[in-house]
N, C-alpha and C positions, 0 to 999 in steps of 0.2 A: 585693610582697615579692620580694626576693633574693635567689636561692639559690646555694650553690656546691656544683658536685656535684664530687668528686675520686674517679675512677674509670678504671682501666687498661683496664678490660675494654671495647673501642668499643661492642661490643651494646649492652653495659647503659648506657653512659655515653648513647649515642644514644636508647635507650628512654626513657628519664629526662629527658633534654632531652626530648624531644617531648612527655612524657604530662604533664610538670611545666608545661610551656607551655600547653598546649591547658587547664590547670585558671587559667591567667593569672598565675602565674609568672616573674620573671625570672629566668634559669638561665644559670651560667657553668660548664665543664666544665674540668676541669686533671684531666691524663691521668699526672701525678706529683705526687711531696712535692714537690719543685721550685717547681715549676708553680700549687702550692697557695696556697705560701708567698707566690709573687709577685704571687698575683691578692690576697689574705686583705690586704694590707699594702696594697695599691692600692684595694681597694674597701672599701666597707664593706657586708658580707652579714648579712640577718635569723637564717640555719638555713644551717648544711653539711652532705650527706651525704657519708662518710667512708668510703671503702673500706678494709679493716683492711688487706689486705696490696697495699702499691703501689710500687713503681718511686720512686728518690729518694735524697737522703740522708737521710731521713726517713721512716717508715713510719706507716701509722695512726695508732697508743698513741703514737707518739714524737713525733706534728705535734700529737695534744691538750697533749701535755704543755708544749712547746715556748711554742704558744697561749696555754694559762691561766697560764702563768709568764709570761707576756707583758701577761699583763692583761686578756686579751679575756676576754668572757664570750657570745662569741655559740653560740645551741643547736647541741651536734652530735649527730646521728644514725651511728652508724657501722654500715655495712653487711657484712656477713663472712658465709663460709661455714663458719670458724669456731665452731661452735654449743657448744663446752664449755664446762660452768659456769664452770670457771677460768677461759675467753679473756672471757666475758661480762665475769664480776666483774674484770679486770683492764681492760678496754673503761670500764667505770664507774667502776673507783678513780680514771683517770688523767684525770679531767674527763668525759668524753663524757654526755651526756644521754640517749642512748637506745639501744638496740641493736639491730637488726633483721638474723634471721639468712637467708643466702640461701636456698634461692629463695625468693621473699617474693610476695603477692601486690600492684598496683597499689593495690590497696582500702584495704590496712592500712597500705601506705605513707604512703598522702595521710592518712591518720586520724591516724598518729601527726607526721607535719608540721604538723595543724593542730594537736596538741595541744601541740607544743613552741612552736608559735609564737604560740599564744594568753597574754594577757596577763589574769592572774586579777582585777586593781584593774578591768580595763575590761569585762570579759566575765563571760556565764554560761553556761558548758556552751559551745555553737557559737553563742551569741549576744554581739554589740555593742550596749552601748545608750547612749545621749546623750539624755536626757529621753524623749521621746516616738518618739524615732527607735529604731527595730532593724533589725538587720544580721546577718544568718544565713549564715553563711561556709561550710554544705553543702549548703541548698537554693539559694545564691545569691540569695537574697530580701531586698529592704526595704522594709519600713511606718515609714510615720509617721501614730498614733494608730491602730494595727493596720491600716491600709489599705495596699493595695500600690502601690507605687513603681517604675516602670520604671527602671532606669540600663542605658548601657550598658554593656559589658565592661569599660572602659577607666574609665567612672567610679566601676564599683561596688570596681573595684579599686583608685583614691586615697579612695573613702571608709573603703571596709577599711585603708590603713593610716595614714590619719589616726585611726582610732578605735582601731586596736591599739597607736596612743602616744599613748592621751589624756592630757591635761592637759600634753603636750611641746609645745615651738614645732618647726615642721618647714618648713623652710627649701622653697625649689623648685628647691635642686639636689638635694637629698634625694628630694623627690618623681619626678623626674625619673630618680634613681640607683635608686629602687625598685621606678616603676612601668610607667616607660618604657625598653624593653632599649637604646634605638640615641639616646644623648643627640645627636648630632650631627645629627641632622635632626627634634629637639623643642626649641623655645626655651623661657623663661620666656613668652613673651606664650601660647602653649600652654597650659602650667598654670594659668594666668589665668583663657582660657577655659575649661578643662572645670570650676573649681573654680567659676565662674561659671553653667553649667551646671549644675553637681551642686546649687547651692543653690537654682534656682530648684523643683528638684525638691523638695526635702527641708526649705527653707523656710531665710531669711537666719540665723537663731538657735544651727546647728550647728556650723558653721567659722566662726572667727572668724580675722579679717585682724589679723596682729601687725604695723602698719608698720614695714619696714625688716630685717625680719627671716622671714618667711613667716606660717603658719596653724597654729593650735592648735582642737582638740577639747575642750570643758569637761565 
């Protein structure tokens, strides 16, 4: 998963990189509206969190607005010390998906990133299922036919997000842009192997190969 943090403040912006990482995260930081604008149009991000008041010619409310007039529909989180109902409900009128007012604790953060970035067709509650497979995105656990499954870091995170766009085809530049932060030293024969790896684990039946075009979850 992808995230884009837009955050003035370096503590926090660095906190958040680290702690979003260590949960296996990929995290880009733009320190302005600017900055936002230019990564948001160059990448394509699963969740942004959203500092309300930032550096730019654009401020928080004004980069949602700018966005969803734009088309996007990717989840945002905006983060403010701002905590009056009006700034809330004006945070929500203008697109934003969530609110989170400072200081906040790590716990409730990552709670409400998985719930924005959970997808209701494919999940239940913190769970992914594909027949007999599950995929638990807080205790990092998977079974298949309730038995446990080791993966590693690196593979339980391309299963997580081929199963948070099941029934999509998902290319491996995709996989590659989501799951691996540093594309320049991961090829396609990479994704190859781990997707190669991951099924020997979890059994040939889960990821299917779309030739010519990448792997889809049914």
């Amino acid at each position: 998963m992808r995230i884009l943090v837009v955050e003035d403040e370096e503590k926090i912006a660095k906190s958040l990189e680290r702690g979003l990482g260590a949960e296996g995260y990929v995290v880009d930081v733009a320190e302005d509206g600017d900055m936002a604008e230019t990564l948001h149009d160059a990448n394509s991000y699963d969740l942004i969190l959203l500092d309300w008041m930032i550096p730019g010619h654009r401020d928080g409310p004004a980069l949602v607005t700018y966005w969803r007039d734009s088309g996007s529909q990717v989840p945002i989180l905006m983060l403010t010390a701002r905590a009056a109902i009006g700034d809330r409900v004006q945070g929500l009128d203008v697109g934003a998906d969530d609110y989170l007012p400072k200081p906040f604790s790590f716990d409730e953060l990552l709670a409400r990133v998985r719930a924005l970035l959970r997808r209701p067709q494919a999940s239940i509650g913190n769970l992914f299922v594909s027949g007999a497979l599950e995929l638990d995105v807080v205790s990092k656990e998977v079974t298949v036919d309730k038995q446990l499954v080791h993966l590693t870091a690196k593979e339980f995170q391309l299963l997580e997000y081929l199963l948070r766009h099941k029934r999509e085809v998902i290319s491996k530049d995709q996989l590659l842009d989501h799951v691996w932060a540093d594309e320049a030293r991961v090829q396609h024969n990479t994704v190859e192997t781990f997707v190669a790896n991951v099924r020997k684990k979890i059994g040939d039946d889960v990821i299917h190969t779309i030739r010519g075009h990448g792997y889809k979850v049914l």
